[in-house]
DRENGURO-208610 format. One record per atom (N, C-alpha, C): residue number from 1; residue in three letters; atom name; x, y, z. Coordinates in nm, 3 decimals. Layout:
<rs>
+------+------+------+---------+---------+---------+
! resi ! resn ! name !    east !   north !      up !
+------+------+------+---------+---------+---------+
!  NUM !  ALA !   CA !       X !       Y !       Z !
...
+------+------+------+---------+---------+---------+
</rs>
This chain:
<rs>
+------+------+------+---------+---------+---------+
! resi ! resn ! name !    east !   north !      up !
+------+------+------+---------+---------+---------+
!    1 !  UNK !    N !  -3.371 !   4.004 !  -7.049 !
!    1 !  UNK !   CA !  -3.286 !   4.108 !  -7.103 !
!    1 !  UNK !    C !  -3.365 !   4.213 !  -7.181 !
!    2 !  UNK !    N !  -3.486 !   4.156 !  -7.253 !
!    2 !  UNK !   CA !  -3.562 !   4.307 !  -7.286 !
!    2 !  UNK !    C !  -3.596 !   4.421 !  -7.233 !
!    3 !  UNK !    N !  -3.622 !   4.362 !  -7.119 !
!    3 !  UNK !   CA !  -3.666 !   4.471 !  -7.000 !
!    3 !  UNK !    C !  -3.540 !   4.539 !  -6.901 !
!    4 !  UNK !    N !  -3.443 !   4.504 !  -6.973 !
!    4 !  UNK !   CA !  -3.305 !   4.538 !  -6.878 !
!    4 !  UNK !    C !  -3.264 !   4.707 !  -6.948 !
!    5 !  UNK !    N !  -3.215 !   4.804 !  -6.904 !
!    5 !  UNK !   CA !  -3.195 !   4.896 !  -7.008 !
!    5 !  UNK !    C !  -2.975 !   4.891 !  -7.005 !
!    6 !  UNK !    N !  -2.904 !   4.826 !  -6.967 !
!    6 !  UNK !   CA !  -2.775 !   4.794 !  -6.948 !
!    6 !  UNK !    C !  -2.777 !   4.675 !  -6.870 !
!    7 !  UNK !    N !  -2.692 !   4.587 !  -6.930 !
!    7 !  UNK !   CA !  -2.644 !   4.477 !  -6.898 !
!    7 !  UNK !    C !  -2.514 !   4.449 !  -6.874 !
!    8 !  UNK !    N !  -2.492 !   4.433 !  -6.740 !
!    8 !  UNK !   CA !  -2.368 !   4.450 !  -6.690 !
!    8 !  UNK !    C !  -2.326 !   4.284 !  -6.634 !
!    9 !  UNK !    N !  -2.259 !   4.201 !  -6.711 !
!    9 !  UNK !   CA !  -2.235 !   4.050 !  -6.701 !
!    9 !  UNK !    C !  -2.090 !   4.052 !  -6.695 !
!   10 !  UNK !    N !  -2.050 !   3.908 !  -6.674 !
!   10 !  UNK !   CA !  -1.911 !   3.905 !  -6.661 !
!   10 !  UNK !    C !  -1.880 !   3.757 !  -6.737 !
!   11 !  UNK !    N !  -1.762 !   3.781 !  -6.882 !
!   11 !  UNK !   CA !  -1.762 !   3.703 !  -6.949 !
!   11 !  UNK !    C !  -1.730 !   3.529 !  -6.985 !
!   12 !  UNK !    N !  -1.621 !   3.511 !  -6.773 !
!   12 !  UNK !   CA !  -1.640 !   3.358 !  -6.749 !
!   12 !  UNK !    C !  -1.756 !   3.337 !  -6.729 !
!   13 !  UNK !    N !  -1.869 !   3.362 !  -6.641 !
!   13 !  UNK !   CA !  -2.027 !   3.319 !  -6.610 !
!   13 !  UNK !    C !  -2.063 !   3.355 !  -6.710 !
!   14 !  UNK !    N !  -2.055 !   3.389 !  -6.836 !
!   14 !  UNK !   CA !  -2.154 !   3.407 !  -6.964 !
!   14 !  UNK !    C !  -2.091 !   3.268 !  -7.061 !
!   15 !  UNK !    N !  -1.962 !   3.239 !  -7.071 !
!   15 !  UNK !   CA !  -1.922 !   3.150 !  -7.114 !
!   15 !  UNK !    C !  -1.966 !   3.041 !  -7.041 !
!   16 !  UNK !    N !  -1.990 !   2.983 !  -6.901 !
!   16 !  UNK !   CA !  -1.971 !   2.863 !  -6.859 !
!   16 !  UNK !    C !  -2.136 !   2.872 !  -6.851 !
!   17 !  UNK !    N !  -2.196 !   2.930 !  -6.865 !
!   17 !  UNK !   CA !  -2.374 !   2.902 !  -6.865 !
!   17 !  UNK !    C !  -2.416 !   2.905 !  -7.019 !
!   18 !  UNK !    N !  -2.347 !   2.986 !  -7.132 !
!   18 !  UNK !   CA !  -2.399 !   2.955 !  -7.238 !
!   18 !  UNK !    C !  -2.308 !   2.948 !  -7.373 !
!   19 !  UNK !    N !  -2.182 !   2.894 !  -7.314 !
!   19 !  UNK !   CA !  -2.084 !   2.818 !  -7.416 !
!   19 !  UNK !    C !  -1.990 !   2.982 !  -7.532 !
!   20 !  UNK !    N !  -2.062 !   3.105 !  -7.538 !
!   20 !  UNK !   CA !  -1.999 !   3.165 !  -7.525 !
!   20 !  UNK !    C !  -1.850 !   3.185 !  -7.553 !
!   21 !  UNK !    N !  -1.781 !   3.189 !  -7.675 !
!   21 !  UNK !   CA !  -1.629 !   3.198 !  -7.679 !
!   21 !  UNK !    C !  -1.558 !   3.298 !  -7.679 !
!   22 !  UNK !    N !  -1.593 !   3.418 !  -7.722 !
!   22 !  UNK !   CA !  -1.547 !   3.579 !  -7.731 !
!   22 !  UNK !    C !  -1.685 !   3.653 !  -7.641 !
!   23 !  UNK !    N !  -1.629 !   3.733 !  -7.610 !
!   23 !  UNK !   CA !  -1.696 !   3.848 !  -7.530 !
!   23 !  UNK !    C !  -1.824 !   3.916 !  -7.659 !
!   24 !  UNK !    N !  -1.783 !   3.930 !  -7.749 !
!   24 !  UNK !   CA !  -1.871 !   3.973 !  -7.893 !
!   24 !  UNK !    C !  -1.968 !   3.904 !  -7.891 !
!   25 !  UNK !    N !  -1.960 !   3.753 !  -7.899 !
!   25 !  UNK !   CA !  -2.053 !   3.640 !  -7.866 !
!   25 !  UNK !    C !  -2.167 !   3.694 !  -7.755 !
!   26 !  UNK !    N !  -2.125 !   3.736 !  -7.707 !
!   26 !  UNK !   CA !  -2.198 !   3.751 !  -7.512 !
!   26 !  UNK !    C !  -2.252 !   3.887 !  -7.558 !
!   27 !  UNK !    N !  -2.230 !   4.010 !  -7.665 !
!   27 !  UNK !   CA !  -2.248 !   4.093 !  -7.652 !
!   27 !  UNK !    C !  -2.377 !   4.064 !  -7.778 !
!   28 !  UNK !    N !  -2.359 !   4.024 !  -7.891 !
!   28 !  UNK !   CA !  -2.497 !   3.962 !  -7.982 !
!   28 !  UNK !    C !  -2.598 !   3.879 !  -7.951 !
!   29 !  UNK !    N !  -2.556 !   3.777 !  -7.848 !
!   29 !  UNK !   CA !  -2.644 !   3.711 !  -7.765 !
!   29 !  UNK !    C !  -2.777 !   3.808 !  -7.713 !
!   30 !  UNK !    N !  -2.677 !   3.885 !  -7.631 !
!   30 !  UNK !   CA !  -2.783 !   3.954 !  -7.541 !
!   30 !  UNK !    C !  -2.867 !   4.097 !  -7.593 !
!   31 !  UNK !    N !  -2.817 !   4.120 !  -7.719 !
!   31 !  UNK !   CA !  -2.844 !   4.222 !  -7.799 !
!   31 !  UNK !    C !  -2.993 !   4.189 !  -7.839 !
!   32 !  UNK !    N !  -2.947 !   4.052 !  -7.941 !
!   32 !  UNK !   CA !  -3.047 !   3.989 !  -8.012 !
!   32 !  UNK !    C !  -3.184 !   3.958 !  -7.852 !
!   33 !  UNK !    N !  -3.181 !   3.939 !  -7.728 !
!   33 !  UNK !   CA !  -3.286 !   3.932 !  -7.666 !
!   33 !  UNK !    C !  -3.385 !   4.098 !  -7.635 !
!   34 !  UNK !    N !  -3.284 !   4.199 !  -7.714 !
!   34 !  UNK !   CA !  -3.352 !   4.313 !  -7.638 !
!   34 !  UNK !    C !  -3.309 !   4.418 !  -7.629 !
!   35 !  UNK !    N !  -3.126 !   4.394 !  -7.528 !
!   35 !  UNK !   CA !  -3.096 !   4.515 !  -7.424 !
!   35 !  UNK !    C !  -2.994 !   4.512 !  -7.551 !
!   36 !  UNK !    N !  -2.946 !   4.693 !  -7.546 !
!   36 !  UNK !   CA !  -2.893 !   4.711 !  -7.661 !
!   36 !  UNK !    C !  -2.775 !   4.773 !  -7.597 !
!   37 !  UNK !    N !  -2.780 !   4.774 !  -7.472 !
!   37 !  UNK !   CA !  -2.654 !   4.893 !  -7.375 !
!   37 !  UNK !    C !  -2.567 !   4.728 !  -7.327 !
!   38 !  UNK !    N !  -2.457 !   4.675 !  -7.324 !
!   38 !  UNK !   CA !  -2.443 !   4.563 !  -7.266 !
!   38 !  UNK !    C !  -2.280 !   4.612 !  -7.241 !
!   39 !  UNK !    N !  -2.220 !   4.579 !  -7.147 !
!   39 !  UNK !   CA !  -2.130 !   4.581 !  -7.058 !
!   39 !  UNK !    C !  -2.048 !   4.427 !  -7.034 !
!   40 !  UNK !    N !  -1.971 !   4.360 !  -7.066 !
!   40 !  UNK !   CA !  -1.881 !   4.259 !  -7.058 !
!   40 !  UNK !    C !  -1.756 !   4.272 !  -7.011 !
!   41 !  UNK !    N !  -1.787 !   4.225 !  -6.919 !
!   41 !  UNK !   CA !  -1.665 !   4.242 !  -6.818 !
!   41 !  UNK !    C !  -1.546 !   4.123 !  -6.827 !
!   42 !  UNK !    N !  -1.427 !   4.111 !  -6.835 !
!   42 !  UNK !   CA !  -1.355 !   4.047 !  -6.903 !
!   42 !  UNK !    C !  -1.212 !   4.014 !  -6.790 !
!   43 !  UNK !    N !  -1.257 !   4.053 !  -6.659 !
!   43 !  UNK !   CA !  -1.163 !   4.044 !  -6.567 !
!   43 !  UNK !    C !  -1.009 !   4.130 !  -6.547 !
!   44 !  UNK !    N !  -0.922 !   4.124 !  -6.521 !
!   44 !  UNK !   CA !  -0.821 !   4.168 !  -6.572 !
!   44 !  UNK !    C !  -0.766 !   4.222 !  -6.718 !
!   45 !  UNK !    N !  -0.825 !   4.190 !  -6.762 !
!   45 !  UNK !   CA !  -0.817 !   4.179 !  -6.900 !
!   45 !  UNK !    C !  -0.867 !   4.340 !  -6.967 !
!   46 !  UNK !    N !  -1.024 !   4.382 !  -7.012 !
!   46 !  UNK !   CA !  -1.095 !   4.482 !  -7.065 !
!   46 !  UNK !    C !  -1.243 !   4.427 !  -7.026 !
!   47 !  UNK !    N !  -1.291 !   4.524 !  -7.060 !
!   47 !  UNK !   CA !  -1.426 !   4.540 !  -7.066 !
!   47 !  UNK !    C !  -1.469 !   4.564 !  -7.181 !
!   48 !  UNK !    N !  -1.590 !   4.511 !  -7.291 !
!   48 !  UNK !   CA !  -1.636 !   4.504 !  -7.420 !
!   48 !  UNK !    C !  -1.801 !   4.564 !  -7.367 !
!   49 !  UNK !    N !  -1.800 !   4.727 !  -7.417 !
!   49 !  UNK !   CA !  -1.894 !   4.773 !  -7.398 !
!   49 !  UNK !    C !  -1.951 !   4.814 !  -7.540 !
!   50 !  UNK !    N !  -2.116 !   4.729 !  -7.573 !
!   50 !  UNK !   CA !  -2.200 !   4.775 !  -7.664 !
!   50 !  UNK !    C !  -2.310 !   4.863 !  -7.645 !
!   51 !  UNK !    N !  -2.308 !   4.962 !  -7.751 !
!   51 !  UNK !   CA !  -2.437 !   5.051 !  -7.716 !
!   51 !  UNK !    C !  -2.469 !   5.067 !  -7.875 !
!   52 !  UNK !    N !  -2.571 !   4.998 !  -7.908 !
!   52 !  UNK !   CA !  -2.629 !   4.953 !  -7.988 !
!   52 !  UNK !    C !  -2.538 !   4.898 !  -8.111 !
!   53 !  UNK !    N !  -2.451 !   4.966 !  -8.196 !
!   53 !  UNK !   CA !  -2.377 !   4.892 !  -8.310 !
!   53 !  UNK !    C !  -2.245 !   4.942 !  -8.279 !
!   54 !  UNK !    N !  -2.238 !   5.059 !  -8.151 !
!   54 !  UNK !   CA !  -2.074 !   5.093 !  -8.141 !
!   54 !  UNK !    C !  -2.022 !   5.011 !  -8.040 !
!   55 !  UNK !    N !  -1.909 !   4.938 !  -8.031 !
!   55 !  UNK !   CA !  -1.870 !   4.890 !  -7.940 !
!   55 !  UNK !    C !  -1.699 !   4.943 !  -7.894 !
!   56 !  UNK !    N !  -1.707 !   4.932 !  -7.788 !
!   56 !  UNK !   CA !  -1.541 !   4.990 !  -7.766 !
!   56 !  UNK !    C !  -1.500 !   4.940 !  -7.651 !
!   57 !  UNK !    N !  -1.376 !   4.921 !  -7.612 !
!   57 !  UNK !   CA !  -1.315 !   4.786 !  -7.567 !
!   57 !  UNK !    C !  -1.235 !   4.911 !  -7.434 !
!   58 !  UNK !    N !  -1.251 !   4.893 !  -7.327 !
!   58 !  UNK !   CA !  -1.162 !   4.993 !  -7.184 !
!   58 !  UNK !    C !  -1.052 !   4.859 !  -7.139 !
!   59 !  UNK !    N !  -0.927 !   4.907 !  -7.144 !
!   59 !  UNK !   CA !  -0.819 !   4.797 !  -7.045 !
!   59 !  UNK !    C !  -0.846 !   4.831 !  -6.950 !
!   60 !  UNK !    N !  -0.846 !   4.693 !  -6.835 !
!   60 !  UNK !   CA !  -0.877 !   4.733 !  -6.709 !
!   60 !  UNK !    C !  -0.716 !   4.797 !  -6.663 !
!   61 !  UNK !    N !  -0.675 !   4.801 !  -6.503 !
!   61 !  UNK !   CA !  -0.613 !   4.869 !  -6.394 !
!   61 !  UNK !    C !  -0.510 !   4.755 !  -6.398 !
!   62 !  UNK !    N !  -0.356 !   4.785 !  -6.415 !
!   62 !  UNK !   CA !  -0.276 !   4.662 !  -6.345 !
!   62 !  UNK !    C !  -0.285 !   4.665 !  -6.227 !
!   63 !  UNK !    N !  -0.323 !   4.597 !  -6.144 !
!   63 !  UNK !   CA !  -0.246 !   4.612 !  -6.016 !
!   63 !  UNK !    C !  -0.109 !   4.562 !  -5.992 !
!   64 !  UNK !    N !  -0.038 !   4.602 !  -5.917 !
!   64 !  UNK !   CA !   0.107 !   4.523 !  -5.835 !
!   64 !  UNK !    C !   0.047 !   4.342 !  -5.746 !
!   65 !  UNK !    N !  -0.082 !   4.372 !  -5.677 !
!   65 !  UNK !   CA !  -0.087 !   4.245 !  -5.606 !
!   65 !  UNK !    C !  -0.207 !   4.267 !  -5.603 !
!   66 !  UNK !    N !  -0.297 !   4.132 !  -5.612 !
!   66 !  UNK !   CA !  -0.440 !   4.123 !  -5.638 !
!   66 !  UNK !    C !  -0.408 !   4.064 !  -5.495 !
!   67 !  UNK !    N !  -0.493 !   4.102 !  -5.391 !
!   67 !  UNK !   CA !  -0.513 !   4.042 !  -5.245 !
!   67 !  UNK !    C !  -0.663 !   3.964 !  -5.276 !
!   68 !  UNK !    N !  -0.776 !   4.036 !  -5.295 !
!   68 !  UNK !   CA !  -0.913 !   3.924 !  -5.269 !
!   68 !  UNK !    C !  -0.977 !   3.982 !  -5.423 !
!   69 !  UNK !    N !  -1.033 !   3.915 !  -5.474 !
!   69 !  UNK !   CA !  -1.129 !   3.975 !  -5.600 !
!   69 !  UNK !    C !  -1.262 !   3.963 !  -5.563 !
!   70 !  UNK !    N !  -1.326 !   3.949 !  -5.434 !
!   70 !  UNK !   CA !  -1.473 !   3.963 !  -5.368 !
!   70 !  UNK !    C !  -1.547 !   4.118 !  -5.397 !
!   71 !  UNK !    N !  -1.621 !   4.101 !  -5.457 !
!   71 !  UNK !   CA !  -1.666 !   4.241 !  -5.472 !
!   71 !  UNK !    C !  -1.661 !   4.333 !  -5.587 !
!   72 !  UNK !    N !  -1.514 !   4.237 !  -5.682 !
!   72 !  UNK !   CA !  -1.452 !   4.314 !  -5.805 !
!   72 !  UNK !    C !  -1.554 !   4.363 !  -5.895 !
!   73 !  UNK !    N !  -1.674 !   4.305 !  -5.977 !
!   73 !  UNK !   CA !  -1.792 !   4.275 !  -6.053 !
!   73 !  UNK !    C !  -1.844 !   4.386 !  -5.972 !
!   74 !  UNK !    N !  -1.927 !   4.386 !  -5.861 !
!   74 !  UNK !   CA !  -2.007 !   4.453 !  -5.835 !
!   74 !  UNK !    C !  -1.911 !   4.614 !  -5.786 !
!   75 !  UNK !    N !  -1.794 !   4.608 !  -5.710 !
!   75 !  UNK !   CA !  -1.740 !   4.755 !  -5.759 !
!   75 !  UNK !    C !  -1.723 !   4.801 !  -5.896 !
!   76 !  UNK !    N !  -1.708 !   4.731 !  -5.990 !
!   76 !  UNK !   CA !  -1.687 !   4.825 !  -6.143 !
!   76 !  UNK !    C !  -1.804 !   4.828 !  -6.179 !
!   77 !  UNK !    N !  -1.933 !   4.798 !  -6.128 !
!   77 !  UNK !   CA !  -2.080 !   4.794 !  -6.182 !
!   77 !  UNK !    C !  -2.056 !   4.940 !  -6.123 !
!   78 !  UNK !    N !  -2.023 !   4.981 !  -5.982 !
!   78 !  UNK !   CA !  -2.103 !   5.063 !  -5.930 !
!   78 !  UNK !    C !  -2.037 !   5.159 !  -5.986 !
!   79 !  UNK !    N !  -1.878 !   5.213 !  -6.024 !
!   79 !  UNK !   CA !  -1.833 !   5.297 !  -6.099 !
!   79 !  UNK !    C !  -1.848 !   5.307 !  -6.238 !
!   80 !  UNK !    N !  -1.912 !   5.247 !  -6.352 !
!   80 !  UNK !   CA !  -1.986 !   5.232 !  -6.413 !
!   80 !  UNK !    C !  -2.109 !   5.292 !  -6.419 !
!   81 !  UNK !    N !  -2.173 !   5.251 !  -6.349 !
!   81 !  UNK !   CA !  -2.315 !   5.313 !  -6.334 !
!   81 !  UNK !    C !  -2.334 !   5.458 !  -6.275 !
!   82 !  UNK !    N !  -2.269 !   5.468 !  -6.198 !
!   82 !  UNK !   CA !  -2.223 !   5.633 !  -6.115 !
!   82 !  UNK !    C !  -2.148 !   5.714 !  -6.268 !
!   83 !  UNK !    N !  -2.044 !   5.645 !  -6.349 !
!   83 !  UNK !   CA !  -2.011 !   5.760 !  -6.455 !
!   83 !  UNK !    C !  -2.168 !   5.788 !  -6.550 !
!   84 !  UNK !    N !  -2.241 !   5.644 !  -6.589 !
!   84 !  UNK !   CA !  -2.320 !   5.674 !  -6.684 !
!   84 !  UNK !    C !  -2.452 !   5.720 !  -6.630 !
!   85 !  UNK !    N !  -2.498 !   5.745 !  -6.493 !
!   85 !  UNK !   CA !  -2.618 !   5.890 !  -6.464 !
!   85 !  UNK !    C !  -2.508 !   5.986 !  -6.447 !
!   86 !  UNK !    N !  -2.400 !   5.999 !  -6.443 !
!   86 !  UNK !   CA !  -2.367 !   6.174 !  -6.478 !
!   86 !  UNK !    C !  -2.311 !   6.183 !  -6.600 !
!   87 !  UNK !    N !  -2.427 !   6.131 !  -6.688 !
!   87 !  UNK !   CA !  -2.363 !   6.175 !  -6.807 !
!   87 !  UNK !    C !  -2.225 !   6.160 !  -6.896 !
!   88 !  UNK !    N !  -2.111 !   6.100 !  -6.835 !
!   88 !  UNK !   CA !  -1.985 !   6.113 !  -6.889 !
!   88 !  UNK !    C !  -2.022 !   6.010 !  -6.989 !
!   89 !  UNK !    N !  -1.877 !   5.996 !  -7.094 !
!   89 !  UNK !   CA !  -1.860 !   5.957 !  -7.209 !
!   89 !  UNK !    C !  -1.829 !   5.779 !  -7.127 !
!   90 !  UNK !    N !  -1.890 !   5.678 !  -7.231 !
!   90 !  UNK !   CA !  -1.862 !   5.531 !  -7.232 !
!   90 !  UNK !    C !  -1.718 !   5.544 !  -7.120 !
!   91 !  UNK !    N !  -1.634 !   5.568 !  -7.230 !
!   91 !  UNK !   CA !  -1.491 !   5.493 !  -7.158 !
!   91 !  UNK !    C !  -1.415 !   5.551 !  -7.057 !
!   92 !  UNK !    N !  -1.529 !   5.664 !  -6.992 !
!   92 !  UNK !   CA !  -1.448 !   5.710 !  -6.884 !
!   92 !  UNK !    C !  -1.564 !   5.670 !  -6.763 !
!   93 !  UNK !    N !  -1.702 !   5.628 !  -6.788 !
!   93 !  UNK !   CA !  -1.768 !   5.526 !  -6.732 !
!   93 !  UNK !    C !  -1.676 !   5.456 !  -6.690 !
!   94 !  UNK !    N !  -1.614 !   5.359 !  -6.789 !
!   94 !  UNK !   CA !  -1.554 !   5.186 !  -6.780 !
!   94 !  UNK !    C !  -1.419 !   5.260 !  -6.691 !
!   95 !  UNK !    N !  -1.377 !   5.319 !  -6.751 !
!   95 !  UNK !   CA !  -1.263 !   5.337 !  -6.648 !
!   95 !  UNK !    C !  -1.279 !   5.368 !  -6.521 !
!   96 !  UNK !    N !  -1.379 !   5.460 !  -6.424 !
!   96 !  UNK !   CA !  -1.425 !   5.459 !  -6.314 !
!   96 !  UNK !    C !  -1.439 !   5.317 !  -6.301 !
!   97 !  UNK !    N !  -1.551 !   5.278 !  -6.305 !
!   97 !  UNK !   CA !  -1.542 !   5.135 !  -6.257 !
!   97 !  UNK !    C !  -1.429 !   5.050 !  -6.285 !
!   98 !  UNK !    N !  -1.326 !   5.024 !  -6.364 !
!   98 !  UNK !   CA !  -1.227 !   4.968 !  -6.346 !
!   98 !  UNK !    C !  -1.144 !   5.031 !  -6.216 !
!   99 !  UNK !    N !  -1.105 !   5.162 !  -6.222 !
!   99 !  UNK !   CA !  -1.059 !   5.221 !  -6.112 !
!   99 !  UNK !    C !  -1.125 !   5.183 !  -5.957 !
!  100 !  UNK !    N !  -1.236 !   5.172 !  -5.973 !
!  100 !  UNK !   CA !  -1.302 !   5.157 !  -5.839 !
!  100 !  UNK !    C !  -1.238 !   5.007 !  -5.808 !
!  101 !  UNK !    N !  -1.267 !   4.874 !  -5.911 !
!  101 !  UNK !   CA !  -1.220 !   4.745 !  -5.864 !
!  101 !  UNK !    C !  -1.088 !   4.726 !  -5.876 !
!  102 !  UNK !    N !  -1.023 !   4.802 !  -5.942 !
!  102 !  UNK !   CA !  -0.844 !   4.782 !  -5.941 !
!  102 !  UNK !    C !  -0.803 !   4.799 !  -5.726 !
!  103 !  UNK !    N !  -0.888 !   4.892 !  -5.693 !
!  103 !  UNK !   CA !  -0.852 !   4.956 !  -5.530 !
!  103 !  UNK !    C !  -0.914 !   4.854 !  -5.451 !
!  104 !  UNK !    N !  -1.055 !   4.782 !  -5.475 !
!  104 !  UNK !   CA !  -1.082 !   4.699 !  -5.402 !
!  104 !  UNK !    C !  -1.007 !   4.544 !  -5.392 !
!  105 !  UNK !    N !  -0.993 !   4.507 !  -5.523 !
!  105 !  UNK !   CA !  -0.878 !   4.398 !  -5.559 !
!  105 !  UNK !    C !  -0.740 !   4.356 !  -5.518 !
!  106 !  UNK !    N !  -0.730 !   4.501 !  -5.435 !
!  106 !  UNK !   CA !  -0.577 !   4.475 !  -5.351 !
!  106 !  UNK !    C !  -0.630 !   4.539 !  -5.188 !
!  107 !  UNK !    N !  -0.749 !   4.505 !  -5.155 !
!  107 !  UNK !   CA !  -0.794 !   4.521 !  -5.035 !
!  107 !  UNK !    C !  -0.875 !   4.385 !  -4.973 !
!  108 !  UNK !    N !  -0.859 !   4.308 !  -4.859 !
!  108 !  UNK !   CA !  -0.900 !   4.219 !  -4.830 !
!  108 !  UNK !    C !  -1.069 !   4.237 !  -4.805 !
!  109 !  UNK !    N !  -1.158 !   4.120 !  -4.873 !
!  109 !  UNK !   CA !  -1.307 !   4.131 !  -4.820 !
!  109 !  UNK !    C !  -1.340 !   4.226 !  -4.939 !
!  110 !  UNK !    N !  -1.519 !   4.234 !  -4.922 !
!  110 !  UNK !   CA !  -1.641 !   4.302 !  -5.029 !
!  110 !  UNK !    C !  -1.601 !   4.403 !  -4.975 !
!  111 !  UNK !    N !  -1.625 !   4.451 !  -4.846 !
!  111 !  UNK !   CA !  -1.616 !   4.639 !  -4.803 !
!  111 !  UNK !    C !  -1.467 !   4.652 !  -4.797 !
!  112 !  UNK !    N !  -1.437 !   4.751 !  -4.844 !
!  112 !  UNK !   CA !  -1.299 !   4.781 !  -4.816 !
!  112 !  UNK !    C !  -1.328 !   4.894 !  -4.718 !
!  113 !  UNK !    N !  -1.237 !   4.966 !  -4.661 !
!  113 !  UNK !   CA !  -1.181 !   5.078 !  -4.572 !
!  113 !  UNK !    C !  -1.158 !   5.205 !  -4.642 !
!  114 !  UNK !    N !  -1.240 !   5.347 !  -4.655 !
!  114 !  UNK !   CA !  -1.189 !   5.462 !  -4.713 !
!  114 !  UNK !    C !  -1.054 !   5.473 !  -4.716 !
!  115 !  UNK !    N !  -0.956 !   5.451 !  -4.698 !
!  115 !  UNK !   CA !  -0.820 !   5.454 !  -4.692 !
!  115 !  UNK !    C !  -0.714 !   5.357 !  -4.830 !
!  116 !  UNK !    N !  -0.848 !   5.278 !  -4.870 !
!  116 !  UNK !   CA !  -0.807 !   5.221 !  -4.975 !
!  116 !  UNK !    C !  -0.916 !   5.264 !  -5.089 !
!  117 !  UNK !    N !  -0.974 !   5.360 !  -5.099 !
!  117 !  UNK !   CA !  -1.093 !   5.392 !  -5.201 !
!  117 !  UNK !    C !  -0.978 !   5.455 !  -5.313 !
!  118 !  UNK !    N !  -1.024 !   5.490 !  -5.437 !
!  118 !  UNK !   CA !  -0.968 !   5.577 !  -5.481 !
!  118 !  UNK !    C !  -0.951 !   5.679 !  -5.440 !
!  119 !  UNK !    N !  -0.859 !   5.812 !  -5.467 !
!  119 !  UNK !   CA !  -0.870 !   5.900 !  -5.442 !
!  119 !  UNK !    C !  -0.938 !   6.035 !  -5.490 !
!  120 !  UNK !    N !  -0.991 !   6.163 !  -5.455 !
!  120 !  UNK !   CA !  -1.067 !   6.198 !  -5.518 !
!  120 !  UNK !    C !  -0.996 !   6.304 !  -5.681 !
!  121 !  UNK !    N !  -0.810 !   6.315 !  -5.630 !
!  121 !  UNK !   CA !  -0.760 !   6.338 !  -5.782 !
!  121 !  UNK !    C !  -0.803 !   6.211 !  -5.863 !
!  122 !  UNK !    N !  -0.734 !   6.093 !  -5.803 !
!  122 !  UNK !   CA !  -0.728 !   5.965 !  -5.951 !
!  122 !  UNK !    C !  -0.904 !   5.969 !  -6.020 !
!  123 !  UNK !    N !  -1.004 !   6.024 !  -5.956 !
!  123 !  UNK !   CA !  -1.115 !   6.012 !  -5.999 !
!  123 !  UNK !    C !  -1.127 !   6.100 !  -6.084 !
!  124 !  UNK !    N !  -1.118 !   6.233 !  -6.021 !
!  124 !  UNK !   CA !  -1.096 !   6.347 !  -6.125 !
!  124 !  UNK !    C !  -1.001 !   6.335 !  -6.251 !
!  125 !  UNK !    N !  -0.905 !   6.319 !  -6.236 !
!  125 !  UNK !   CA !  -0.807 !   6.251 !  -6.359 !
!  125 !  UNK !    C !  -0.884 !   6.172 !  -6.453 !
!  126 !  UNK !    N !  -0.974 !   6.099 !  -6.415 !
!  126 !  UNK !   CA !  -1.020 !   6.000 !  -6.516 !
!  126 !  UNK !    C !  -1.157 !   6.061 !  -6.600 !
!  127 !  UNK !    N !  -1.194 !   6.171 !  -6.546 !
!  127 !  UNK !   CA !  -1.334 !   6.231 !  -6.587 !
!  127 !  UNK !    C !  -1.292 !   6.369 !  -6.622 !
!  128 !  UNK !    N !  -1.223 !   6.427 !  -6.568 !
!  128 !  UNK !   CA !  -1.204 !   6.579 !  -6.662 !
!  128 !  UNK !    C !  -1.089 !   6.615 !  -6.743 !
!  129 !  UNK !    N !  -1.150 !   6.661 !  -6.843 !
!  129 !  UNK !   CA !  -1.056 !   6.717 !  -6.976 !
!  129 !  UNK !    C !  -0.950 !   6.742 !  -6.935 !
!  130 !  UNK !    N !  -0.824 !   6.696 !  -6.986 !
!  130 !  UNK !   CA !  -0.690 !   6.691 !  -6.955 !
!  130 !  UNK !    C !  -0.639 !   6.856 !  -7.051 !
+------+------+------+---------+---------+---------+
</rs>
């Protein structure tokens, strides 16, 4: 984790490998090794994002019907990581990537079909000044 510059984990596999009880836990853990950007992903639930002593908490996406969750982790990494090289603010990062896995989560399988991607308003909505 020193050498990591964001750490993007998910908080059942941080709990069941290192006992772990709150997401905060998972976020001082990995602080104290190094990486000071850390990302906790919390499933349905939020995401607990630290960047160095600020931390701030994104609700994920309801969906109506979760069809497969294959892929969920690594789609909100990638909308995540796509908000934070262009610069946008933390929680509209987390919200892209929540947005990205809320669409894959009610699509069967890792690849989904452009037809179930977001769209390019709901993206815009989530990144420009209202």
């Amino acid at each position: 984790m020193a050498a990591t510059d964001i750490a993007l984990v998910t908080f059942d596999d941080e709990q069941a490998l290192f006992g772990d009880q709150h997401p905060i836990e998972t976020v001082e853990r990995i602080q104290a090794l190094g990486c000071h950007h850390v990302v906790v992903k919390c499933g349905a639930k939020e995401c607990v994002i630290a960047k160095g002593n600020h931390v701030d908490k994104v609700q994920a996406i309801k969906v109506e019907q979760v069809v497969d969750t294959t892929s969920a982790g690594d789609s909100f990494n990638a909308g995540y990581l796509f908000g934070e090289t262009q610069g946008l603010a933390t929680e509209q990062s987390a919200k892209l990537g929540h947005l990205l896995a809320s669409h894959v989560i009610q699509a069967k399988g890792a690849v989904i079909n452009s037809e179930a991607m977001p769209t390019a308003n709901q993206v815009q909505s989530l990144i420009l000044p209202s």
